[in-house]
C-alpha positions in Angstrom: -75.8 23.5 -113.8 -74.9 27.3 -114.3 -75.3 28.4 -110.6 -74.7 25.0 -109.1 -75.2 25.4 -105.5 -75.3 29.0 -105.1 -78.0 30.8 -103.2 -80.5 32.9 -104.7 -79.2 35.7 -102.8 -75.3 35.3 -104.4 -77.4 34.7 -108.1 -80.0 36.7 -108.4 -77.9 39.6 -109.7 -76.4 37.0 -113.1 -79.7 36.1 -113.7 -80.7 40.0 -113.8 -77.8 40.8 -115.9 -78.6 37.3 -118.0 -82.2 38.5 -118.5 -81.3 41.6 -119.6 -79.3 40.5 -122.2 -81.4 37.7 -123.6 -84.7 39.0 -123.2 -84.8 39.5 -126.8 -88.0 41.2 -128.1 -89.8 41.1 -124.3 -91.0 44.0 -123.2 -91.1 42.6 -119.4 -88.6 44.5 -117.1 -86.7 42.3 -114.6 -89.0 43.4 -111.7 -91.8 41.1 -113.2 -89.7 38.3 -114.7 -87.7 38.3 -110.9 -91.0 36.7 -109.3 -91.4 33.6 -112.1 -87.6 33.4 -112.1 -87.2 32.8 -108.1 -90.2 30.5 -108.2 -88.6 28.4 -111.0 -85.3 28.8 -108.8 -86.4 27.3 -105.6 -88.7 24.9 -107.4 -85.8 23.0 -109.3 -83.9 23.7 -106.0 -80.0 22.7 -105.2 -78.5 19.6 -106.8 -78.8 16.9 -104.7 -76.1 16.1 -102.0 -75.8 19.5 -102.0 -75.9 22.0 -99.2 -78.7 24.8 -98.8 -77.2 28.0 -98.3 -80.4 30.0 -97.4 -81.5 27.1 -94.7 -78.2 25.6 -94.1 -79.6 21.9 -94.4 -78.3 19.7 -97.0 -80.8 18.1 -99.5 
């Protein structure tokens, strides 16, 4: 996994920078794409065993 266990906090600024870059022919600015990309992000969550930086519980 690319951002492992990282918040979304310490990640959402890569995945900006990613979007940017990889966006291809989109016209959607990061500002629209941030919303679907957080709810994919907590969604798939942290890999198991790991701990939750935003709640401090492990999953």
């Amino acid at each position: 996994m690319m951002h492992g266990d990282r918040a979304w906090s310490e990640v959402e600024k890569d995945l900006e920078t990613g979007w940017t870059a990889s966006r291809g022919d989109s016209q959607m600015p990061w500002s629209d794409a941030r919303h679907a990309t957080r709810d994919a992000w907590e969604r798939v969550g942290p890999p198991i065993g790991s701990k939750d930086k935003d709640r401090g519980e492990p999953h």
